[in-house]
C-alpha positions as CSV (number, residue, x, y, z in Angstrom):
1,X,18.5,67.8,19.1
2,X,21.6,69.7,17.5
3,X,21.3,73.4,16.4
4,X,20.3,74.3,13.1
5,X,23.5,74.6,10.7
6,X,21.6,76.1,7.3
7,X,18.5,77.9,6.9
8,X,16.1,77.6,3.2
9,X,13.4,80.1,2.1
10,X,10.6,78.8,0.3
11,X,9.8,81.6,-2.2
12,X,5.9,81.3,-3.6
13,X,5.0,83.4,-6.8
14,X,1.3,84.8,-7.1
15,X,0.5,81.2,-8.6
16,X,1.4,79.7,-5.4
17,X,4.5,77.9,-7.5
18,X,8.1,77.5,-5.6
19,X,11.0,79.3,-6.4
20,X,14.2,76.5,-6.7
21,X,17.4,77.0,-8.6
22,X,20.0,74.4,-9.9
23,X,23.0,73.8,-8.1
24,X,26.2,73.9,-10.9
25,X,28.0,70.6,-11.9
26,X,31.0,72.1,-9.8
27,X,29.5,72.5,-7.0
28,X,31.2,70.4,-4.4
29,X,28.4,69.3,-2.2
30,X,24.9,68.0,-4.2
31,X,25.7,69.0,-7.7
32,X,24.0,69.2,-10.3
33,X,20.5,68.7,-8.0
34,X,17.4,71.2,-7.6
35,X,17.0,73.4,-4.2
36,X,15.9,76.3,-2.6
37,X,17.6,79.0,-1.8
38,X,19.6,78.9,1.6
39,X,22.5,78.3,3.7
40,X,24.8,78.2,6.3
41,X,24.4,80.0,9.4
42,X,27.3,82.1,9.9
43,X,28.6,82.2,13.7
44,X,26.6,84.6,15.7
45,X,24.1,84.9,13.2
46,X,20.3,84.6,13.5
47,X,17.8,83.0,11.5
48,X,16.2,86.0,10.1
49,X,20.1,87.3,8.9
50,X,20.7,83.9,7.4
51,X,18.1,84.6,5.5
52,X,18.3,87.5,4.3
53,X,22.1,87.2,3.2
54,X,21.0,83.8,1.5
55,X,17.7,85.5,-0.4
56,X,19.7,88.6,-1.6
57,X,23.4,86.8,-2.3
58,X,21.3,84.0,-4.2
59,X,18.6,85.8,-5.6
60,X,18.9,89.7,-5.3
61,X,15.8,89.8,-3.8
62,X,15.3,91.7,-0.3
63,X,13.5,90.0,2.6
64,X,10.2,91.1,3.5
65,X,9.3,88.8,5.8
66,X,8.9,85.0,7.5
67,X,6.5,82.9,7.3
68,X,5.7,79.9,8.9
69,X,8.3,77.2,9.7
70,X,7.9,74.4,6.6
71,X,10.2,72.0,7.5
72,X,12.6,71.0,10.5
73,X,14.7,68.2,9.3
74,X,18.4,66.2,8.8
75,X,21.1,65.8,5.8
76,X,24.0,64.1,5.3
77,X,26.9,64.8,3.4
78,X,30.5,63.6,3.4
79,X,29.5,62.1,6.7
80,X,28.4,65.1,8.8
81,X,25.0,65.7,9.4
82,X,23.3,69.2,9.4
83,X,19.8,70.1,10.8
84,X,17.9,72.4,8.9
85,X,14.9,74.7,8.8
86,X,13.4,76.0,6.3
87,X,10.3,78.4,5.7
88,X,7.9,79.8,3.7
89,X,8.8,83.9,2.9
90,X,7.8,87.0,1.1
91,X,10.4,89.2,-0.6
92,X,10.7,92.5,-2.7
93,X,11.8,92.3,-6.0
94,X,10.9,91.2,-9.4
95,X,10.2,87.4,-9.5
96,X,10.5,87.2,-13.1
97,X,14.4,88.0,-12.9
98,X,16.3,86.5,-10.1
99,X,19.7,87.4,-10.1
100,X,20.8,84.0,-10.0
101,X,24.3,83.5,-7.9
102,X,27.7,82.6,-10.5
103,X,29.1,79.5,-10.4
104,X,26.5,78.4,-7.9
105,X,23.7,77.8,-10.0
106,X,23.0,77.6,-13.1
107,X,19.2,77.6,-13.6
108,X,16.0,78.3,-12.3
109,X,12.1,77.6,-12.0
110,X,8.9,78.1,-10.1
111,X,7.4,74.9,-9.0
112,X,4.0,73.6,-8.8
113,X,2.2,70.1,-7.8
114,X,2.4,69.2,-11.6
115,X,6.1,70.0,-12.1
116,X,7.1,68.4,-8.5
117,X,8.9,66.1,-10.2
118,X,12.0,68.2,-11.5
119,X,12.5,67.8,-8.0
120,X,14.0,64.5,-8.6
121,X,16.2,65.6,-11.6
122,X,19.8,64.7,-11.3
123,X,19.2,62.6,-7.7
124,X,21.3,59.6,-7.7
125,X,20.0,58.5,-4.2
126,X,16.3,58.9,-4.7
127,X,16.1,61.2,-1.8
128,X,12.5,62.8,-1.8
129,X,12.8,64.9,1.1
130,X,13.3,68.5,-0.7
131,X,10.5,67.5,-3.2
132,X,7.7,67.2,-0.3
133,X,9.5,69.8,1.5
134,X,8.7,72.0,-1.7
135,X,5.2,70.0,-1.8
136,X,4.7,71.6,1.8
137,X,5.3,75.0,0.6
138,X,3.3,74.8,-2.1
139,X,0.5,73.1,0.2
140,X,1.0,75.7,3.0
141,X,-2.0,78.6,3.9
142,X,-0.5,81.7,1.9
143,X,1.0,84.4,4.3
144,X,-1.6,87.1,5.3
């Protein structure tokens, strides 16, 4: 199995609702689409720094800690395939005003099983993956 190339943080508010933001329209890979936060793992990097950099660059939240691993899976785009994990977290900082990256995204909202569906907003290929993934999250035991 290849290394993992991206990390994602599934971010639960005290309603057990997902944190996901909106990638911009001019964003070069998937815009336009809903995600969580994450990215790239920078050489030498762990997964706890990947993290953390991701959470506070996307977010300005500080990580507090990681949960359990939600997801372990496979993406294409542009014809190179990335494995990535992503997991369920707890951060410091004021959920109701997430200091949202510029020009990377332009929105945000907290998830639940009955908004799932925004998931799917702006999908041209019908790809569910990120939607369960989220599902998972929302599914999983909260952290102790």
């Amino acid at each position: 199995m290849r290394e993992p190339a991206c990390v994602g943080a599934l971010i639960r508010d005290d309603r057990g609702r997902v944190f996901v933001q909106r990638r911009s329209a001019t964003r070069r890979v998937l815009p336009g689409i809903w995600d969580i936060v994450g990215g790239h793992i920078e050489a030498g990097e762990t997964i706890e720094a990947t993290l953390a950099r991701e959470i506070h660059e996307e977010t300005g939240w500080k990580l507090r800690r990681i949960g359990p691993q939600i997801a372990d899976w496979e993406w294409e785009h542009d014809g190179r395939v990335r494995r990535e994990l992503d997991y369920l977290v707890d951060i410091e900082g004021d959920l109701a005003a997430p200091r949202l990256e510029a020009d990377k995204h332009d929105a945000y909202a907290w998830v639940g099983r009955d908004t799932l569906d925004l998931m799917m907003e702006g999908r041209t290929d019908g790809d569910r993956r990120l939607r369960d993934i989220v599902a998972a999250a929302i599914d999983a035991q909260p952290l102790t």
